[in-house]
PDB file of N, CA, C, O and CB in Angstrom:
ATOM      1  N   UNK A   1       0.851  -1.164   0.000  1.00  0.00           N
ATOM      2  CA  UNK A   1       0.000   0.000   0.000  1.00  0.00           C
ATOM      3  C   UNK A   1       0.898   1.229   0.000  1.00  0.00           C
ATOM      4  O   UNK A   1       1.815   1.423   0.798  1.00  0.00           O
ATOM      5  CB  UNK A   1      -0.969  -0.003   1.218  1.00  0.00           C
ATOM      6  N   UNK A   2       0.484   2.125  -1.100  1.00  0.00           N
ATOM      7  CA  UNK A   2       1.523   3.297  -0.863  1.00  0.00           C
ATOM      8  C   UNK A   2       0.830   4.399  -0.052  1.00  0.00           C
ATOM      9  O   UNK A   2      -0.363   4.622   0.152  1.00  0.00           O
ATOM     10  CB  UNK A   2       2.087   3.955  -2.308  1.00  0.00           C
ATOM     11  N   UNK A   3       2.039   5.066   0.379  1.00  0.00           N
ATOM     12  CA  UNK A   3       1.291   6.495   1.312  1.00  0.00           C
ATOM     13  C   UNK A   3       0.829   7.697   0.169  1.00  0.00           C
ATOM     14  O   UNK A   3       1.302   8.818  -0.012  1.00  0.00           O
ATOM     15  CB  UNK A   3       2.722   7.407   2.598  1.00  0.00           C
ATOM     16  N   UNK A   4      -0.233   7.024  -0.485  1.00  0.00           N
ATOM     17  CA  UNK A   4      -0.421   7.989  -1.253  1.00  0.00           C
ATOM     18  C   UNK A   4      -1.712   9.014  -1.029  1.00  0.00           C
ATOM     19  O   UNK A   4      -2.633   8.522  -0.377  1.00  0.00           O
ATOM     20  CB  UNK A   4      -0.415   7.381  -2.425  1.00  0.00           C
ATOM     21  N   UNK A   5      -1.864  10.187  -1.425  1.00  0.00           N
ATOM     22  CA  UNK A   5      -2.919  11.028  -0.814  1.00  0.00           C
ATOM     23  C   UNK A   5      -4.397  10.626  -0.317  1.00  0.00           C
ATOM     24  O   UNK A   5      -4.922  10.992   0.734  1.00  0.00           O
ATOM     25  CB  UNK A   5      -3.106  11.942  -1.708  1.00  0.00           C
ATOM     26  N   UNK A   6      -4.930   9.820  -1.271  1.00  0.00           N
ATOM     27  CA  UNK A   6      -5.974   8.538  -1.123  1.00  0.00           C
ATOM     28  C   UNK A   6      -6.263   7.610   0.403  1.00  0.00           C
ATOM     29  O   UNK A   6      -7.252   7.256   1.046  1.00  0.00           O
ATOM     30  CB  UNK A   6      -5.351   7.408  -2.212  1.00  0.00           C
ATOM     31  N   UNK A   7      -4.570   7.462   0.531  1.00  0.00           N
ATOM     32  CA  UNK A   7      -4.503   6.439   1.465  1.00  0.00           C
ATOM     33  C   UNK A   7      -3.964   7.501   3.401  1.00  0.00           C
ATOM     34  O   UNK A   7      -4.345   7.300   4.554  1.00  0.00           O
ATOM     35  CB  UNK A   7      -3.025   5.065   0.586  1.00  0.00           C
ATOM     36  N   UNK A   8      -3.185   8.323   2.921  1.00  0.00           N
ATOM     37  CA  UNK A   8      -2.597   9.359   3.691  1.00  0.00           C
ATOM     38  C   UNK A   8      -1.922   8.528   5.277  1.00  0.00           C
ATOM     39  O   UNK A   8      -1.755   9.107   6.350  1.00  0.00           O
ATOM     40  CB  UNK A   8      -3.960  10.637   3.963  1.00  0.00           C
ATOM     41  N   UNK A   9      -1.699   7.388   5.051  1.00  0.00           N
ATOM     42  CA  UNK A   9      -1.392   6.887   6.399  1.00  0.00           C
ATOM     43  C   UNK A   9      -0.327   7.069   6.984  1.00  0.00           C
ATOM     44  O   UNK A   9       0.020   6.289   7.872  1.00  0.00           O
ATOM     45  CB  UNK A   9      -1.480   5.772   6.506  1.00  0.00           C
ATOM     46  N   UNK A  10       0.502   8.232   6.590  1.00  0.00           N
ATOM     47  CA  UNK A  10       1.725   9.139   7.441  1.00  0.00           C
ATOM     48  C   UNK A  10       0.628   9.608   8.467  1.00  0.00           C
ATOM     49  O   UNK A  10       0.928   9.130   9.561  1.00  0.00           O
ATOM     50  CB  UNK A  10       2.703  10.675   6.455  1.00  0.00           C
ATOM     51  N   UNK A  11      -0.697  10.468   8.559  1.00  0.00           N
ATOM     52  CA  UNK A  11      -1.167  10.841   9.604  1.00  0.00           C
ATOM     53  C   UNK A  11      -2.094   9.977   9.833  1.00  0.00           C
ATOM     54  O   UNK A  11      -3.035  10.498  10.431  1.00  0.00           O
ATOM     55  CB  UNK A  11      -1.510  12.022   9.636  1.00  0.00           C
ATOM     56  N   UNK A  12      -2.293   8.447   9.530  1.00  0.00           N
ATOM     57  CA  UNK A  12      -2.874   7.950  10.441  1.00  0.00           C
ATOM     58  C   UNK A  12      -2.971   8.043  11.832  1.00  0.00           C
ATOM     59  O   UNK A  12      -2.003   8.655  12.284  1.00  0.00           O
ATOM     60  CB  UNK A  12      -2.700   7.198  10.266  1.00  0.00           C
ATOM     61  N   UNK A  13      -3.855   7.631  12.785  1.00  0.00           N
ATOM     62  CA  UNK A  13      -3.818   7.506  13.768  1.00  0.00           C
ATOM     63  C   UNK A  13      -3.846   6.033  13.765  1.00  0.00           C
ATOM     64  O   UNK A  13      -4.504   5.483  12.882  1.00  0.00           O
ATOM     65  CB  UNK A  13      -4.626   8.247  14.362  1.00  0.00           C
ATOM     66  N   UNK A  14      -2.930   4.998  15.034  1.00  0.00           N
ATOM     67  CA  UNK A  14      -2.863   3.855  14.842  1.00  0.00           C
ATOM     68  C   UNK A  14      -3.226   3.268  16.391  1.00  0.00           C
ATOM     69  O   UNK A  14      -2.540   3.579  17.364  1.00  0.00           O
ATOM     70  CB  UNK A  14      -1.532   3.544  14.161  1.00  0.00           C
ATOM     71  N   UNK A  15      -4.123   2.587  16.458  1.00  0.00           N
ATOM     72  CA  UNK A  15      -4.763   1.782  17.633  1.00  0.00           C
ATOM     73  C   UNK A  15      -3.660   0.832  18.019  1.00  0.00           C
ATOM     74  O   UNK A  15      -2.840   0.412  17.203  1.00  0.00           O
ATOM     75  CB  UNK A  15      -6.191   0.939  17.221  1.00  0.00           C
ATOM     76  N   UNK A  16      -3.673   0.521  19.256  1.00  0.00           N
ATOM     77  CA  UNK A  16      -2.988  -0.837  19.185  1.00  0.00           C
ATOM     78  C   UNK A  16      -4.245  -1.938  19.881  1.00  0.00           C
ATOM     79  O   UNK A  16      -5.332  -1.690  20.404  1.00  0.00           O
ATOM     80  CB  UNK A  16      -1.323  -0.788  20.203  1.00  0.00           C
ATOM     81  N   UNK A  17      -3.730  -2.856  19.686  1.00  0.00           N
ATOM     82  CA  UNK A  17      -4.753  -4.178  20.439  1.00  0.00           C
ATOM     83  C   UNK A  17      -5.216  -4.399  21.612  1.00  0.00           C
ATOM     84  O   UNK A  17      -4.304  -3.985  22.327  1.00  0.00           O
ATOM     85  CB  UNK A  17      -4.277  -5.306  20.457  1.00  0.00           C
ATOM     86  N   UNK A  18      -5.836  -4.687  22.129  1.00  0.00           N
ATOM     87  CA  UNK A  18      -6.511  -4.853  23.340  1.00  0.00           C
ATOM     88  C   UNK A  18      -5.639  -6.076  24.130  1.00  0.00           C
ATOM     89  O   UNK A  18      -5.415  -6.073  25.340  1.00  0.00           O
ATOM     90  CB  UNK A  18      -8.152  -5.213  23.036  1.00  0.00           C
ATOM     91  N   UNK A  19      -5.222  -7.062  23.231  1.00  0.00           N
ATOM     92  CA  UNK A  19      -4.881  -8.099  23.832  1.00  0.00           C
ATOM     93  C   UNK A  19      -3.179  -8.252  23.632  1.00  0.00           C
ATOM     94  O   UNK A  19      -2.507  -9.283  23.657  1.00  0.00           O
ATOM     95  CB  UNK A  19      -5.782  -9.242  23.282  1.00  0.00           C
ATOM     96  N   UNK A  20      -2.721  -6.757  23.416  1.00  0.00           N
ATOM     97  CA  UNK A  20      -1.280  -6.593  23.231  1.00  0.00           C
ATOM     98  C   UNK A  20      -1.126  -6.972  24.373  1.00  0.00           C
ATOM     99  O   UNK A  20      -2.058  -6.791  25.156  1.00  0.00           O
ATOM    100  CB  UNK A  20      -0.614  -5.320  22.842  1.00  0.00           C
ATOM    101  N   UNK A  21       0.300  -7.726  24.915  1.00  0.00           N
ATOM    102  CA  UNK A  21       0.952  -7.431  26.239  1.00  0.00           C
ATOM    103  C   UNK A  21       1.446  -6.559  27.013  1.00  0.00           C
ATOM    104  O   UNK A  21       2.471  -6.049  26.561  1.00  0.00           O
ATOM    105  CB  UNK A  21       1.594  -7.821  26.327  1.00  0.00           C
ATOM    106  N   UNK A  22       1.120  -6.192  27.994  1.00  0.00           N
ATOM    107  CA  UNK A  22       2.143  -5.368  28.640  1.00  0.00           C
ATOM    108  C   UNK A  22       3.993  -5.389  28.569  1.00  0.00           C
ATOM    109  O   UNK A  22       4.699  -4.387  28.685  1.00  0.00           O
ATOM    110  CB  UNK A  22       1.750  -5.628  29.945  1.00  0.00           C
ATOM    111  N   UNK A  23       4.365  -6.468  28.402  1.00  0.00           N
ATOM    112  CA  UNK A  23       5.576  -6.686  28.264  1.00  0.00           C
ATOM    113  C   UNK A  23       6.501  -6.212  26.792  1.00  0.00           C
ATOM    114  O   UNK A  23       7.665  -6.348  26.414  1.00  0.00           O
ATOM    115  CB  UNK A  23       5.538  -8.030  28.528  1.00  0.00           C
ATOM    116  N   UNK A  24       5.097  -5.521  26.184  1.00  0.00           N
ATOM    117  CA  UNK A  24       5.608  -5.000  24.650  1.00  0.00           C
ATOM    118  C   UNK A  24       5.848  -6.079  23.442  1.00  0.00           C
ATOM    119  O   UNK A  24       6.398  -5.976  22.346  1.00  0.00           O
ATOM    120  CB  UNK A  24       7.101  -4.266  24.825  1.00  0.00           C
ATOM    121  N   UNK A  25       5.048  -7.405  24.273  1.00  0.00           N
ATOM    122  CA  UNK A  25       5.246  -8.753  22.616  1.00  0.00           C
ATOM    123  C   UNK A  25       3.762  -8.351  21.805  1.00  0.00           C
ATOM    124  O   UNK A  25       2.984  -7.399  21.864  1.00  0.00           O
ATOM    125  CB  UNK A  25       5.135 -11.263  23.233  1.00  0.00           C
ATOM    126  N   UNK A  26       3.825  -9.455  21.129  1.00  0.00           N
ATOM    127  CA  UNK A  26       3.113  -9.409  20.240  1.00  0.00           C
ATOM    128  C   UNK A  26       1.975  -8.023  20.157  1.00  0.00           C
ATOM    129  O   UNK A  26       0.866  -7.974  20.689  1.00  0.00           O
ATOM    130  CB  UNK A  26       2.610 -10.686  20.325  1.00  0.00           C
ATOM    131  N   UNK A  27       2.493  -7.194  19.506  1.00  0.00           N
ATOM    132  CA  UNK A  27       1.481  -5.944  19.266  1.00  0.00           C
ATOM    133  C   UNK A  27       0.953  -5.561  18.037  1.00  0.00           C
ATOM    134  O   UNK A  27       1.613  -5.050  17.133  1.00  0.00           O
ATOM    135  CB  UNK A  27       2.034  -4.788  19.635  1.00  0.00           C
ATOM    136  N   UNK A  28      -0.356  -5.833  18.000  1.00  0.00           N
ATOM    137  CA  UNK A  28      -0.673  -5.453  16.400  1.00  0.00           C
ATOM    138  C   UNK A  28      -1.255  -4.076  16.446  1.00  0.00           C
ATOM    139  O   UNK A  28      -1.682  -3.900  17.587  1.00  0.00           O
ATOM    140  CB  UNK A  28      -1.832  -6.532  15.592  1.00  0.00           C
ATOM    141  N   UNK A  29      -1.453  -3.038  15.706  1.00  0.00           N
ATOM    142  CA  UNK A  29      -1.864  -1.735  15.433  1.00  0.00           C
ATOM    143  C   UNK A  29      -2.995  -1.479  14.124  1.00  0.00           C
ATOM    144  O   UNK A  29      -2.807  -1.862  12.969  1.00  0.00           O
ATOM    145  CB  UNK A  29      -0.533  -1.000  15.188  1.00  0.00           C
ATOM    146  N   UNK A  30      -3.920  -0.909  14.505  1.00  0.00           N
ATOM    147  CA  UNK A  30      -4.595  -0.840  13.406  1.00  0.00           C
ATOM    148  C   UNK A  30      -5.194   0.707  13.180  1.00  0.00           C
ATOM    149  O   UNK A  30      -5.692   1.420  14.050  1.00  0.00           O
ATOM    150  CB  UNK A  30      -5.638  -1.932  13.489  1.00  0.00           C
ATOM    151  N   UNK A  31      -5.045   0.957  12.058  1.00  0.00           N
ATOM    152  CA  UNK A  31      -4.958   2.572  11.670  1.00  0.00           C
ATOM    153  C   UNK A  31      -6.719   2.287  11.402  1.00  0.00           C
ATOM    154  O   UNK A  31      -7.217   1.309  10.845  1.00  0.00           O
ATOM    155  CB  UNK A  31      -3.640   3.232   9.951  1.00  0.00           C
ATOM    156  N   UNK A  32      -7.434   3.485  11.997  1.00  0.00           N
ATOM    157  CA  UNK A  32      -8.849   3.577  12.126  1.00  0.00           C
ATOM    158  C   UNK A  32      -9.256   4.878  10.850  1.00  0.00           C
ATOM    159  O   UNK A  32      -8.198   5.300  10.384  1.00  0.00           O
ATOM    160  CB  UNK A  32      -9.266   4.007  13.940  1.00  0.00           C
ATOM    161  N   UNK A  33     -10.282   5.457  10.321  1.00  0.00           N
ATOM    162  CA  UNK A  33     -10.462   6.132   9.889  1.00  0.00           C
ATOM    163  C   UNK A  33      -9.624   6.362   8.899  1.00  0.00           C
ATOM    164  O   UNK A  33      -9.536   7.590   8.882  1.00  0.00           O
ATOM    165  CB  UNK A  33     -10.686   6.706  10.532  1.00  0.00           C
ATOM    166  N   UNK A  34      -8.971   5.949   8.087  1.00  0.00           N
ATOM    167  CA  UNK A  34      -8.412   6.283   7.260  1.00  0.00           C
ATOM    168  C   UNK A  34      -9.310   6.631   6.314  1.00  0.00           C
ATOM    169  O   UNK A  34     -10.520   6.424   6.406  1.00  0.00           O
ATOM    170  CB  UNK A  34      -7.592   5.545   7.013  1.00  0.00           C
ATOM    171  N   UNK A  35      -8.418   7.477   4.841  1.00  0.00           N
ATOM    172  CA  UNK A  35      -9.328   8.143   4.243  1.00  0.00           C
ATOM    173  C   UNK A  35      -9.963   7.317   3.165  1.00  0.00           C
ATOM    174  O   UNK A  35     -10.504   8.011   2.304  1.00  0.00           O
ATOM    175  CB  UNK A  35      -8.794   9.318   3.801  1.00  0.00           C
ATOM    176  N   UNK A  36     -10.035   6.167   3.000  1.00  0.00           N
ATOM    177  CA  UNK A  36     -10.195   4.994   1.856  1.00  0.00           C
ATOM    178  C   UNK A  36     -11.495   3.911   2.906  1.00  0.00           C
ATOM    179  O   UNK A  36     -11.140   2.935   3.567  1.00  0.00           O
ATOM    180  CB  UNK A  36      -8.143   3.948   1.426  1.00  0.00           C
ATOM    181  N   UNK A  37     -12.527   4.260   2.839  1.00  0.00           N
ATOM    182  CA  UNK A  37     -13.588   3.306   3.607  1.00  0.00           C
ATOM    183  C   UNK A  37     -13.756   1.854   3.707  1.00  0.00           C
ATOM    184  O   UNK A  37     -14.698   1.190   4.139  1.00  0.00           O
ATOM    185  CB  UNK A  37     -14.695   3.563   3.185  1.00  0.00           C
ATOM    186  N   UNK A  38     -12.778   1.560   3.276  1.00  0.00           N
ATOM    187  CA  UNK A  38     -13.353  -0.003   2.593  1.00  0.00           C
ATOM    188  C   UNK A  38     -12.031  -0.647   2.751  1.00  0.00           C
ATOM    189  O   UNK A  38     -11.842  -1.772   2.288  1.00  0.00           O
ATOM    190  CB  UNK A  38     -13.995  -0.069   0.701  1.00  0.00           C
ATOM    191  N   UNK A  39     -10.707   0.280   3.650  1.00  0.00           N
ATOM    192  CA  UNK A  39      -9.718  -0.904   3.965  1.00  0.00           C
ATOM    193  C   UNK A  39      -9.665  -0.560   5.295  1.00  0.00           C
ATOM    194  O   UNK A  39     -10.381   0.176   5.974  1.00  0.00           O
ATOM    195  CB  UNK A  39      -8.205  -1.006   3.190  1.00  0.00           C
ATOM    196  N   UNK A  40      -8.439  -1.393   5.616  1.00  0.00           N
ATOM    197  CA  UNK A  40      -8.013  -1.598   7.140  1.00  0.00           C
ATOM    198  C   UNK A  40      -6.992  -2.071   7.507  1.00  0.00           C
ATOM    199  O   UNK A  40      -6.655  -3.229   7.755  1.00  0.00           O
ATOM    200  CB  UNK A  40      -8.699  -2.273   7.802  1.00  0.00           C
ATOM    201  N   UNK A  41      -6.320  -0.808   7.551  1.00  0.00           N
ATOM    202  CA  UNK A  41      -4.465  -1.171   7.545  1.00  0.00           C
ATOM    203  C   UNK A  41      -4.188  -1.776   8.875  1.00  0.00           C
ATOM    204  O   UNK A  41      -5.018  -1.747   9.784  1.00  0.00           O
ATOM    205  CB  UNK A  41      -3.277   0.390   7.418  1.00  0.00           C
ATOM    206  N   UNK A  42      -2.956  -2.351   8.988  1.00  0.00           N
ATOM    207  CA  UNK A  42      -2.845  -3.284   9.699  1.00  0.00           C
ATOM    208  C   UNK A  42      -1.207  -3.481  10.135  1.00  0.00           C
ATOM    209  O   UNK A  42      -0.514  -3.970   9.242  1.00  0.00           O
ATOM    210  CB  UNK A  42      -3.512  -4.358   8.989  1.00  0.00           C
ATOM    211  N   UNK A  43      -0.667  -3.223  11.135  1.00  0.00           N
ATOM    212  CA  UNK A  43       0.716  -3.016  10.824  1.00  0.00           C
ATOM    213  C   UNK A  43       1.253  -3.846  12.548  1.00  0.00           C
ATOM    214  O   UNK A  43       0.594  -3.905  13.586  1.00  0.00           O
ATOM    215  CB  UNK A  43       1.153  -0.962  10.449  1.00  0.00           C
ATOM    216  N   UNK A  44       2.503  -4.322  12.295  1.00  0.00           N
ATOM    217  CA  UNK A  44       3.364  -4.561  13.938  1.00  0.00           C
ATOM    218  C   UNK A  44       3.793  -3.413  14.318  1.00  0.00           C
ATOM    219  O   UNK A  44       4.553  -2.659  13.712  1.00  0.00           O
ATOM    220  CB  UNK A  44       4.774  -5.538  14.030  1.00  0.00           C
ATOM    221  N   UNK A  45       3.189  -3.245  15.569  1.00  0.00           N
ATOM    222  CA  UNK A  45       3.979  -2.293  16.361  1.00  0.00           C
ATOM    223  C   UNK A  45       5.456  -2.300  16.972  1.00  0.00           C
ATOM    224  O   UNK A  45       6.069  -1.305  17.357  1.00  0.00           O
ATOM    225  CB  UNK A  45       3.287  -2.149  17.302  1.00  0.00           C
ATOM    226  N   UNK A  46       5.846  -3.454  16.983  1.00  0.00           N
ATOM    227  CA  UNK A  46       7.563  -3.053  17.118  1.00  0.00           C
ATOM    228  C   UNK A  46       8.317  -2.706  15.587  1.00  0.00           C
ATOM    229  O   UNK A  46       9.342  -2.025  15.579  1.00  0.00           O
ATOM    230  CB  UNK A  46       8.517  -4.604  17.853  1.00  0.00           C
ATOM    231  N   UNK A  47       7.885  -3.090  14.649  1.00  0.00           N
ATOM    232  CA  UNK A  47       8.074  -2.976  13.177  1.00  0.00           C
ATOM    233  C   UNK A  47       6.853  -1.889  12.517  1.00  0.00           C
ATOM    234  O   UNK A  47       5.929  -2.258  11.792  1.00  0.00           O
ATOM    235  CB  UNK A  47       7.954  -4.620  12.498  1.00  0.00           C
ATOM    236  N   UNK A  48       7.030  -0.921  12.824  1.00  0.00           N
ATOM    237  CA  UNK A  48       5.669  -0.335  12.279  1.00  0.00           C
ATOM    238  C   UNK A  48       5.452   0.506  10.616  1.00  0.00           C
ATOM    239  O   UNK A  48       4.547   1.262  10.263  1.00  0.00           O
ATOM    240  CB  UNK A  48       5.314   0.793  13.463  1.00  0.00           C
ATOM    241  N   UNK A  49       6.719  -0.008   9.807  1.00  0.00           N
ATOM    242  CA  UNK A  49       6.849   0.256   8.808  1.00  0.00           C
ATOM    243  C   UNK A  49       6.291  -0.568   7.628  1.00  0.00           C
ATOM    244  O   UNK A  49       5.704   0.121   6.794  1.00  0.00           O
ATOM    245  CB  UNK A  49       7.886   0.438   8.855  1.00  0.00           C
ATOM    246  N   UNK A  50       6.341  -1.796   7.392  1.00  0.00           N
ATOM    247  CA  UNK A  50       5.379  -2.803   6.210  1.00  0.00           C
ATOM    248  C   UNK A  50       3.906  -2.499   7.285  1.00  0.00           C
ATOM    249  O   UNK A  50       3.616  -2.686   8.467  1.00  0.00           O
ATOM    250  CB  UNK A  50       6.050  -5.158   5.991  1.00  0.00           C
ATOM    251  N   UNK A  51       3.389  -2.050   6.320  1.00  0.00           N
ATOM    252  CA  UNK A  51       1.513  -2.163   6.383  1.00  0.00           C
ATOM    253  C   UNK A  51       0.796  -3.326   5.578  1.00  0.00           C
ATOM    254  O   UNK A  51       1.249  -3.496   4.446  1.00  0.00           O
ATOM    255  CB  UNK A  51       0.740  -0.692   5.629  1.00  0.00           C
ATOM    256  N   UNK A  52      -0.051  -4.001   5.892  1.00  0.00           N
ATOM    257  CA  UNK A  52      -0.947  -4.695   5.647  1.00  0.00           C
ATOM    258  C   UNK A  52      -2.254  -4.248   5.600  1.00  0.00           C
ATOM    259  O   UNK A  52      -2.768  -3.829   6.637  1.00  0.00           O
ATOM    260  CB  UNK A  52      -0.832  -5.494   6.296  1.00  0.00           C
ATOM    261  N   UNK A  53      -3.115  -4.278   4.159  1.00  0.00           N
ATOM    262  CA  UNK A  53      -4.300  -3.880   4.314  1.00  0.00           C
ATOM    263  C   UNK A  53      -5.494  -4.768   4.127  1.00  0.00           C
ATOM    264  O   UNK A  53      -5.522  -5.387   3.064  1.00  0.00           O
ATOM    265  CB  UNK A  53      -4.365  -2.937   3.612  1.00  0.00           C
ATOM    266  N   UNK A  54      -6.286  -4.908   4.798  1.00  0.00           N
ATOM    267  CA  UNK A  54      -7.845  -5.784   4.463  1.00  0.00           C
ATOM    268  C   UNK A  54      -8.859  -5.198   4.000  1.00  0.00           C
ATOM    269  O   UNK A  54      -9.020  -3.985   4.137  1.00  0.00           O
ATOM    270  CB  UNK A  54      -8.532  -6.376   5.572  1.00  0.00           C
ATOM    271  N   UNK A  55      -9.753  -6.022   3.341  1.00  0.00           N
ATOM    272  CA  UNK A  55     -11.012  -5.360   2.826  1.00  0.00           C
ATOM    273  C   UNK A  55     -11.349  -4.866   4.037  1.00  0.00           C
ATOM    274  O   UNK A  55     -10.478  -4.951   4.903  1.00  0.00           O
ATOM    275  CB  UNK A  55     -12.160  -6.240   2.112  1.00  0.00           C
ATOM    276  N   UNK A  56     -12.481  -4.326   4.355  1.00  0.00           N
ATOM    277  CA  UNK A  56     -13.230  -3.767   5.303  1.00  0.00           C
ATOM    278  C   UNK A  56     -14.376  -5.086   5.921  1.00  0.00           C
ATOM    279  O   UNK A  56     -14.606  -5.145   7.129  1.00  0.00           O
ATOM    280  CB  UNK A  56     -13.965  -2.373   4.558  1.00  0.00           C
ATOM    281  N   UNK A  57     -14.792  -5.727   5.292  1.00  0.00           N
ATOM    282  CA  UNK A  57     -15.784  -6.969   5.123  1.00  0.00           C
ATOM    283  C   UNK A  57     -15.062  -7.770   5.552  1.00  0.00           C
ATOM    284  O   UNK A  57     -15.696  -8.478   6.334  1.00  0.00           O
ATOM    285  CB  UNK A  57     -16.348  -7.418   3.811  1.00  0.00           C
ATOM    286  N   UNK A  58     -13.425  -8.253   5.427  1.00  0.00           N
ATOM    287  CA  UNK A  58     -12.979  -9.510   5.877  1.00  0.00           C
ATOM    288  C   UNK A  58     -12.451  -8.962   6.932  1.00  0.00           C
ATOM    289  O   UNK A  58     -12.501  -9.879   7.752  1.00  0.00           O
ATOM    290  CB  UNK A  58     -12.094 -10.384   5.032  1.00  0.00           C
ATOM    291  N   UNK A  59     -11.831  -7.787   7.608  1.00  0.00           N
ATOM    292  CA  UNK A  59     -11.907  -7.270   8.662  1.00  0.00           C
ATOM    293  C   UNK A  59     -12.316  -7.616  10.046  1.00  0.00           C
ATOM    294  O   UNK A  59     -11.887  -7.959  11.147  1.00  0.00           O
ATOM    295  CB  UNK A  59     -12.359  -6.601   8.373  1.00  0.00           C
ATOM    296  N   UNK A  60     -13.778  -7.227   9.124  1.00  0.00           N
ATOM    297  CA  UNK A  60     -14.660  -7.183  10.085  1.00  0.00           C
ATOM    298  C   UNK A  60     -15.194  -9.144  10.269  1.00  0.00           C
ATOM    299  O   UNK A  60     -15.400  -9.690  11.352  1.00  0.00           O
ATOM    300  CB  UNK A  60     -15.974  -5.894   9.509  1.00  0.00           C
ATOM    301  N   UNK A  61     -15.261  -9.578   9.387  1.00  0.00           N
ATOM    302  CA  UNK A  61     -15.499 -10.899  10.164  1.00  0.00           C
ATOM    303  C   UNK A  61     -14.594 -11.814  10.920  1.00  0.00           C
ATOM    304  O   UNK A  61     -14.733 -12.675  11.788  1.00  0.00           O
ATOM    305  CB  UNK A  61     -15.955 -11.669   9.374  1.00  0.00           C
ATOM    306  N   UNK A  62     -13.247 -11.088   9.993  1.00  0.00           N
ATOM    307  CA  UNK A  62     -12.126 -11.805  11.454  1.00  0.00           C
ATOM    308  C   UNK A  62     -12.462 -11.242  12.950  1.00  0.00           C
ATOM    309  O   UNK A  62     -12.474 -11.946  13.960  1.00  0.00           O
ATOM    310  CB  UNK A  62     -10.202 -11.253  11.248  1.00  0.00           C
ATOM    311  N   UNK A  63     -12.707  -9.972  12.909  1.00  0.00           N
ATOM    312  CA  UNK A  63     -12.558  -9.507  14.469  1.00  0.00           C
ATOM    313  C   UNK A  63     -13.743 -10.170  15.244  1.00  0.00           C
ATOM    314  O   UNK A  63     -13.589 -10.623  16.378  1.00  0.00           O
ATOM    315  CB  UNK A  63     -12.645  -7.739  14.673  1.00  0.00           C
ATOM    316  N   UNK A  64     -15.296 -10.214  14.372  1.00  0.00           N
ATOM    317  CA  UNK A  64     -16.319 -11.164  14.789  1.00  0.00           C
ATOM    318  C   UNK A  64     -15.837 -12.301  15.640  1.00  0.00           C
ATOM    319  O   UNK A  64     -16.008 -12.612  16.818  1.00  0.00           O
ATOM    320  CB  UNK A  64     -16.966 -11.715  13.621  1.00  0.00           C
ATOM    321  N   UNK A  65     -15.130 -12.845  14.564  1.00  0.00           N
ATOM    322  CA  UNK A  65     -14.557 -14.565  15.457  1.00  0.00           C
ATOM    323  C   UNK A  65     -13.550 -14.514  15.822  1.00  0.00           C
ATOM    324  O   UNK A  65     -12.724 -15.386  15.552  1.00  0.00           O
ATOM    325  CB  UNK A  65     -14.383 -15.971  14.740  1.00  0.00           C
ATOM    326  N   UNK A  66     -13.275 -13.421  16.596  1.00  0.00           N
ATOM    327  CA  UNK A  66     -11.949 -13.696  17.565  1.00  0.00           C
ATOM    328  C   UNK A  66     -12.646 -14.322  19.241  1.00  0.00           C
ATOM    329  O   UNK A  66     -13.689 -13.825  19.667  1.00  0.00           O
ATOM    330  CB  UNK A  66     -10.904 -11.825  17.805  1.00  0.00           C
ATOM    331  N   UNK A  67     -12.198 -14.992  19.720  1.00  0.00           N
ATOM    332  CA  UNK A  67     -12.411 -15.851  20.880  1.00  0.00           C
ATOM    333  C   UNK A  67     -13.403 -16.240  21.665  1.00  0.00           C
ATOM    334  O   UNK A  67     -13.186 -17.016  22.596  1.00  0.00           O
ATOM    335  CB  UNK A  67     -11.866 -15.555  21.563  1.00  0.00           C
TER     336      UNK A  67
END
C-alpha cells in the first residue's frame, strides 16, 4: 500500500490491540479512519513500517470470530 494522498497513512492515527501485552510482545496496530472506507491497515507495532491492508468486510469478520 503506498502512502499515497488517497490512502494518507503518514497521519494515520494507529490503535494498538486490546490483547497486546504489557511486556511490549506481540502488538498489532490498526490505523482507524483512514481516508479509503473499505480498507483496514494493519501493521506490527515493534516494526511499524510494512503495512498490511484488508477489505473492510474480511476485517470485520475476522474480528467477529476472535475468541
Amino acid at each position: 500500500m503506498s502512502d499515497s494522498p488517497e490512502y494518507a497513512l503518514s497521519k494515520a492515527t494507529w490503535h494498538k490491540s486490546s490483547y497486546s501485552g504489557a511486556s511490549g510482545g506481540d502488538c498489532l496496530e490498526v490505523a482507524l479512519g483512514v481516508s479509503h472506507p473499505d480498507l483496514v491497515p494493519v501493521r506490527d507495532s515493534k516494526n511499524p513500517g510494512p503495512v498490511i491492508a484488508f477489505g473492510a468486510a474480511a476485517w470485520g469478520a475476522f474480528v467477529a470470530n476472535l475468541g
